[in-house]
TINUGU-865005 format. One record per residue: x, y, z of N, C-alpha, C in turn; residue number from 1. Coordinates in nm, 3 decimals, m for minus. Each point is the difference from the previous one (the first is absolute). Layout:
// residues N
nxx  nyy  nzz  caxx  cayy  cazz  cxx  cyy  czz  nr
X  Y  Z  X  Y  Z  X  Y  Z  NUM .
...
//
This chain:
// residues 144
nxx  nyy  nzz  caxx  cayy  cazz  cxx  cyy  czz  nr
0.081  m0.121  0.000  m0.081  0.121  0.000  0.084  0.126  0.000  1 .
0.111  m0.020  0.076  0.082  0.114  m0.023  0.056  0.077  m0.149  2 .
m0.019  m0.042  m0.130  0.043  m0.010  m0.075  m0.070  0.179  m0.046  3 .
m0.076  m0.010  m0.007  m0.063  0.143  m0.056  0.025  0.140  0.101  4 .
0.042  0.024  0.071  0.053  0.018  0.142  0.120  0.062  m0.006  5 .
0.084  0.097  m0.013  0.151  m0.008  m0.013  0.023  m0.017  0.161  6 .
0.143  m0.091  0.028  0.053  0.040  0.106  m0.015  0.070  0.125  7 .
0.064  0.121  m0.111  0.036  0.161  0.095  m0.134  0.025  0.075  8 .
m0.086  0.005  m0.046  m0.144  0.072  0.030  m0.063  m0.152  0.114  9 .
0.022  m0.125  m0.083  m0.082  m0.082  0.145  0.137  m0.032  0.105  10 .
0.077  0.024  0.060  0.087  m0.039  0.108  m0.053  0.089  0.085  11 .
m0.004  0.118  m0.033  m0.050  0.141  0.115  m0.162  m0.040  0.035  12 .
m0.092  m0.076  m0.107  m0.128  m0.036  0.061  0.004  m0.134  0.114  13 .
0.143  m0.062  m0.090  0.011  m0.115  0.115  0.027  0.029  0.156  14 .
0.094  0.054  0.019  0.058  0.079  0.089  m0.095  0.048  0.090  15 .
m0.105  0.067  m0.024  m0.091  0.113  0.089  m0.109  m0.128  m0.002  16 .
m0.034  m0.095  m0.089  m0.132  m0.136  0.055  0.061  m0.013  0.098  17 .
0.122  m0.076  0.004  0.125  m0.093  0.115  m0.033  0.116  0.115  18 .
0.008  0.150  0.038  0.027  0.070  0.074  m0.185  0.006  0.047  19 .
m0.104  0.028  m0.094  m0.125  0.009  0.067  m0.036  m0.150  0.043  20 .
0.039  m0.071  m0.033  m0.073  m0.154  0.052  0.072  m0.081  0.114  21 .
0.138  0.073  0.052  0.081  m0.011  0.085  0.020  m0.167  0.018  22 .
0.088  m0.001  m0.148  0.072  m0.147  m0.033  0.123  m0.016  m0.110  23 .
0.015  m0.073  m0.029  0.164  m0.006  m0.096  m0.030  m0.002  m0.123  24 .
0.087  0.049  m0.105  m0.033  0.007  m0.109  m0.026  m0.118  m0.064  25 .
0.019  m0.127  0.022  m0.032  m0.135  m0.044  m0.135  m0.036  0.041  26 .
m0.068  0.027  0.100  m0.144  m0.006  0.034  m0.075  0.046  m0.100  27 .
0.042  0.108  m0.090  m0.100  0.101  m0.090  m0.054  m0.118  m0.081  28 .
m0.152  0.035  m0.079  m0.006  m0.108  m0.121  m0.052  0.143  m0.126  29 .
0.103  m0.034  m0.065  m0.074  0.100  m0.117  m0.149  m0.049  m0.055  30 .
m0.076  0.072  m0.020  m0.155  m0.058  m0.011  m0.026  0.074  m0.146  31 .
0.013  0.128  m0.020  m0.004  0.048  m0.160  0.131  0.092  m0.006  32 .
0.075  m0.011  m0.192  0.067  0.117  0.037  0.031  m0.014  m0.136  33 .
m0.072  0.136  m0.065  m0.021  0.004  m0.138  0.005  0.194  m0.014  34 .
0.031  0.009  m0.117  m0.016  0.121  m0.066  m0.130  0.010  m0.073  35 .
m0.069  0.136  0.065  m0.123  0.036  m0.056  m0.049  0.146  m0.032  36 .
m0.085  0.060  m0.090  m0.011  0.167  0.024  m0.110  m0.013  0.068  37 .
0.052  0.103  0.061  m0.138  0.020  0.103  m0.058  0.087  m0.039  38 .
m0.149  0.007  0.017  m0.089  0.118  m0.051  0.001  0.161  0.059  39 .
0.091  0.019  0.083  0.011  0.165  0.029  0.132  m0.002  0.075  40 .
0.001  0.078  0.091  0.101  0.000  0.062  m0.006  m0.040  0.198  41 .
m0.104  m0.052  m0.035  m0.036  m0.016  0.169  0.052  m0.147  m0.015  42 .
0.034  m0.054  m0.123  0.052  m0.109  0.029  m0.095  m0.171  0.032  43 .
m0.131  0.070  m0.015  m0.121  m0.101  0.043  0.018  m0.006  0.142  44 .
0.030  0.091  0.035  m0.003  0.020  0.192  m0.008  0.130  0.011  45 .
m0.138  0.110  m0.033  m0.009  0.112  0.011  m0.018  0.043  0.139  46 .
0.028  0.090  0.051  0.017  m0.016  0.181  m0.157  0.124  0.011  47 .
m0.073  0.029  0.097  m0.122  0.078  0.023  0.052  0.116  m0.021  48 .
m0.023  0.092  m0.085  0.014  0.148  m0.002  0.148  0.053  m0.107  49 .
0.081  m0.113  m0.062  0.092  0.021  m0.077  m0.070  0.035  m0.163  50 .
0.090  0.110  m0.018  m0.007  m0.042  m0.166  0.089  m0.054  m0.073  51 .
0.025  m0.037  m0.104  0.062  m0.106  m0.068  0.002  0.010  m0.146  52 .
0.108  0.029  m0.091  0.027  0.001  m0.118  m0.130  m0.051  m0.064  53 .
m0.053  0.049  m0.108  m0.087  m0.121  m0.052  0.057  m0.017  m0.128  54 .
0.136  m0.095  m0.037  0.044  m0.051  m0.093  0.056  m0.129  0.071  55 .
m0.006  m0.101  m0.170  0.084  m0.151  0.049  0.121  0.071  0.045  56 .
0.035  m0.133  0.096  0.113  m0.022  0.066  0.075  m0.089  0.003  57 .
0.115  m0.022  m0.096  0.021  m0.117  0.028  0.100  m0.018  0.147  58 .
m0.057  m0.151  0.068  0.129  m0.024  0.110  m0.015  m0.169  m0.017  59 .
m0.012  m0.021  0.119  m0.022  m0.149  0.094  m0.102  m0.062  0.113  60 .
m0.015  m0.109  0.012  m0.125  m0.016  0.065  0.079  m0.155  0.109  61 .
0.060  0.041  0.103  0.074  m0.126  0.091  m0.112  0.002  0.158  62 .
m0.040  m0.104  0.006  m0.030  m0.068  0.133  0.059  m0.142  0.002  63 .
0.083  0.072  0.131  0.016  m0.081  0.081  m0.041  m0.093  0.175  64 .
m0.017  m0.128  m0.042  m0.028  m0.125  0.154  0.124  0.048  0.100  65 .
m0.084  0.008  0.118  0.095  m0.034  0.126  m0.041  0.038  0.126  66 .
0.019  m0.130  0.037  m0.110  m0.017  0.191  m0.111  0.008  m0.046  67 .
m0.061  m0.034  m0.072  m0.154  m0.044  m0.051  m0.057  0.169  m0.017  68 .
0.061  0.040  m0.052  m0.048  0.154  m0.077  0.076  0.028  m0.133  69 .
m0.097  0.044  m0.048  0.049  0.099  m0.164  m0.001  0.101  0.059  70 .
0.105  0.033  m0.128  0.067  0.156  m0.024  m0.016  0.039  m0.141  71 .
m0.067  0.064  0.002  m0.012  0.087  m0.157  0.092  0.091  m0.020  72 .
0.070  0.021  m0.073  0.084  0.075  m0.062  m0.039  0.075  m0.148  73 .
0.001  0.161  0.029  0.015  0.008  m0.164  0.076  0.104  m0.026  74 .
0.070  m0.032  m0.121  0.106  0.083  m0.019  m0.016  0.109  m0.169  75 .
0.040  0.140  0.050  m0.046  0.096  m0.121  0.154  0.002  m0.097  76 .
m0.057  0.050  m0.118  0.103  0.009  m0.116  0.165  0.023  0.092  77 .
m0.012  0.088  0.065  0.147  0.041  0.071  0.084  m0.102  0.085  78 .
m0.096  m0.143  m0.011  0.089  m0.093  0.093  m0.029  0.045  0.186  79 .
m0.105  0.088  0.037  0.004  0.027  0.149  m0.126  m0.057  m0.033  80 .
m0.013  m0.054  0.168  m0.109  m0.147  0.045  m0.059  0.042  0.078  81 .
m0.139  m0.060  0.046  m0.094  0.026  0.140  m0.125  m0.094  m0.025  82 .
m0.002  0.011  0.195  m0.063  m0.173  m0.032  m0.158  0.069  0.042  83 .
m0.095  m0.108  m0.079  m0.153  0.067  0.020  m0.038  m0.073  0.022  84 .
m0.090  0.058  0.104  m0.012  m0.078  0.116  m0.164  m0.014  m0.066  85 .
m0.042  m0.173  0.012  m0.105  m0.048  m0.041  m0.116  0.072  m0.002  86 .
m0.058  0.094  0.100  m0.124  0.101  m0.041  0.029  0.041  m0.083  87 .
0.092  0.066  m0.041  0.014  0.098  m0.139  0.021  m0.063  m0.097  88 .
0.047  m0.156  m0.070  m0.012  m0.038  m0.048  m0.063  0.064  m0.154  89 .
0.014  m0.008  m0.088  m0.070  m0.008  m0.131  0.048  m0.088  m0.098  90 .
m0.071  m0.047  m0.024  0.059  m0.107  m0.131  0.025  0.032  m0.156  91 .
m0.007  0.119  m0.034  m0.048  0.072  m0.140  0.172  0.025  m0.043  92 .
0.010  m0.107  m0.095  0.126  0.040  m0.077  0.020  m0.041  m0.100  93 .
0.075  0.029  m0.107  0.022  m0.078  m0.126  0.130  m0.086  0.013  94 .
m0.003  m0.134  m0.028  0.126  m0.035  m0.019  0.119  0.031  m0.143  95 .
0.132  m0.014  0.066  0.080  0.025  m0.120  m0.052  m0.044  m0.117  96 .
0.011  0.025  m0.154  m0.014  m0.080  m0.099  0.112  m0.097  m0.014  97 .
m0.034  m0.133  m0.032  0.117  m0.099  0.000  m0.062  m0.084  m0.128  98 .
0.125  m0.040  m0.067  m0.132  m0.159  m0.056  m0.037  m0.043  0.040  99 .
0.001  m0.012  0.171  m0.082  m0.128  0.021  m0.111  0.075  0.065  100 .
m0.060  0.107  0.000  m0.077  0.048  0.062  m0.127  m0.030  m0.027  101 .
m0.085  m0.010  0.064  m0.104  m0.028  m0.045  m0.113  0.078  0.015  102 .
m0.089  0.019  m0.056  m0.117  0.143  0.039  m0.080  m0.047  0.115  103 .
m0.007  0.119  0.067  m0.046  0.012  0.130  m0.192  0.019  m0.060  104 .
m0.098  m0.117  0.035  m0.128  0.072  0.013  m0.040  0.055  0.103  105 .
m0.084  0.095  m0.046  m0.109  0.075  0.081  m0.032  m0.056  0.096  106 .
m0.032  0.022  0.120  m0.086  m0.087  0.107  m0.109  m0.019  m0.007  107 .
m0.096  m0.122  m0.011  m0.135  0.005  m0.055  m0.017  m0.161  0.109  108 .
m0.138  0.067  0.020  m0.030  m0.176  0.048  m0.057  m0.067  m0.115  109 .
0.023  0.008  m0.112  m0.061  m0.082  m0.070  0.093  m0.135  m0.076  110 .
0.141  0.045  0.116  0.112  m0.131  m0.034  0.072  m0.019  0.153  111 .
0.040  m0.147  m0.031  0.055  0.017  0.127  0.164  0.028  m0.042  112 .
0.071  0.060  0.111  0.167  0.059  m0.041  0.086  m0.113  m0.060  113 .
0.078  0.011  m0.072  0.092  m0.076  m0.040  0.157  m0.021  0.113  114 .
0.035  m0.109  m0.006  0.103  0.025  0.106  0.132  0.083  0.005  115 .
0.011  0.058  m0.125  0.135  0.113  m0.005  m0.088  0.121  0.029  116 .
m0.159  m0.002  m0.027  m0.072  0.163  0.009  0.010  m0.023  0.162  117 .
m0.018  m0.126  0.075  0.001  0.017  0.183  0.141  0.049  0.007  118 .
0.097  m0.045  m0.062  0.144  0.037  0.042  0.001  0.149  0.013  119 .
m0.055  0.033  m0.138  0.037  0.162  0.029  m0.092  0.066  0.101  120 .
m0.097  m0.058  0.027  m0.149  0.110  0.073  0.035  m0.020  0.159  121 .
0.047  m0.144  m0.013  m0.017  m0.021  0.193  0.133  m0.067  0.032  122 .
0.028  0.088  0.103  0.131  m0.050  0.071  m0.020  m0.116  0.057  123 .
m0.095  m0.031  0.047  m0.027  m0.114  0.110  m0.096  m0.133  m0.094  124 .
0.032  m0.070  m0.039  m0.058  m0.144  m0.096  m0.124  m0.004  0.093  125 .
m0.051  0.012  0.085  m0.119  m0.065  0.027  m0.096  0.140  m0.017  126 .
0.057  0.088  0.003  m0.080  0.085  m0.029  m0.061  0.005  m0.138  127 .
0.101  m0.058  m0.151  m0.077  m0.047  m0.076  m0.118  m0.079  m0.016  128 .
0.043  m0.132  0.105  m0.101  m0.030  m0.010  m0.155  m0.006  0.040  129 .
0.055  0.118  0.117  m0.159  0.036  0.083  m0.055  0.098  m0.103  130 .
0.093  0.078  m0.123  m0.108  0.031  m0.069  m0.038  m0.060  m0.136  131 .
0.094  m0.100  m0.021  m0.104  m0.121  m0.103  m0.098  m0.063  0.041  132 .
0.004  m0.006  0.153  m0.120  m0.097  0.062  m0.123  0.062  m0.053  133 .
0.003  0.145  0.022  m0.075  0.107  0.032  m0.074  0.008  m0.150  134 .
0.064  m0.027  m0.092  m0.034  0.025  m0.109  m0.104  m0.139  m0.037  135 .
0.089  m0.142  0.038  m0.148  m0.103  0.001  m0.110  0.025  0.097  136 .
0.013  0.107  0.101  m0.112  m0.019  0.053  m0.114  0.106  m0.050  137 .
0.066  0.087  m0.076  m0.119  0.142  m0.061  m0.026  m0.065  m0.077  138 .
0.078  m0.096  m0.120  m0.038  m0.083  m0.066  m0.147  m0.080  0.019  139 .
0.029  m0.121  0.090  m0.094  m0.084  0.026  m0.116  0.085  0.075  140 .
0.002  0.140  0.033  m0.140  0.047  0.087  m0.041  0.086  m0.168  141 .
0.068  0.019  m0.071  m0.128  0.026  m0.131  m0.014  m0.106  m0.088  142 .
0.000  m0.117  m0.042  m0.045  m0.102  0.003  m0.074  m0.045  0.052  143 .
m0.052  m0.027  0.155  m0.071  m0.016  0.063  m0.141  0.057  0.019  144 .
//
């Protein structure tokens, strides 16, 4: 996973997980760590009362495991990092173009997610699937 990631930029995110989760740098588990533009400049972690560039951005998108907590990390074009903290959360970003990219759909309940669309939407796998469940169950109550 490290591969999309340079170095320089994830050691300093490693460093400060290891320092907030108060454990060794071998404990960490990298969980995502990819290059992505982000849709403004809040980074998809707009904080209450900030304003924020409204142009792409390109940076990075690293969470990291350790002591049974994530760490979100996101990092802006300049290589400087800050971790957002799960309320603020937003998920709204474009990924790099790559060949292997694949198009992101719309959110619709009228499919259930594909498993690279959960990769990108939800940090946490079961959270995919509490909302595929969700989707057979609006399903089966209009049918019914």
């Amino acid at each position: 996973m490290k591969g999309q990631v340079p170095q320089g930029i994830l050691d300093p995110i490693l460093k400060e997980a290891a320092a907030l989760a108060k454990v060794s740098h071998e404990q960490l588990v990298i969980v995502r760590a990819q290059s992505v533009v982000w849709n403004d400049g809040s980074l998809g972690c707009p904080e209450p009362g900030m304003m924020y560039t409204q142009a792409l951005v390109n940076g990075y998108w690293v969470v990291i495991e350790a002591a049974g907590q994530k760490y979100d990390f996101r990092v802006g074009s300049g290589g400087s990092f800050r971790l957002c903290p799960p309320a603020q959360v937003m998920r709204h970003y474009r990924r790099t173009p790559t060949k292997a990219s694949v198009p992101i759909r719309q959110e619709s309940r009228s499919a259930q997610a594909t498993p690279l669309e959960c990769a990108i939407k939800y940090i946490d796998p079961d959270e995919c699937e509490r909302a595929n469940r969700g989707y057979f169950f609006s399903k089966n109550r209009k049918n019914a």
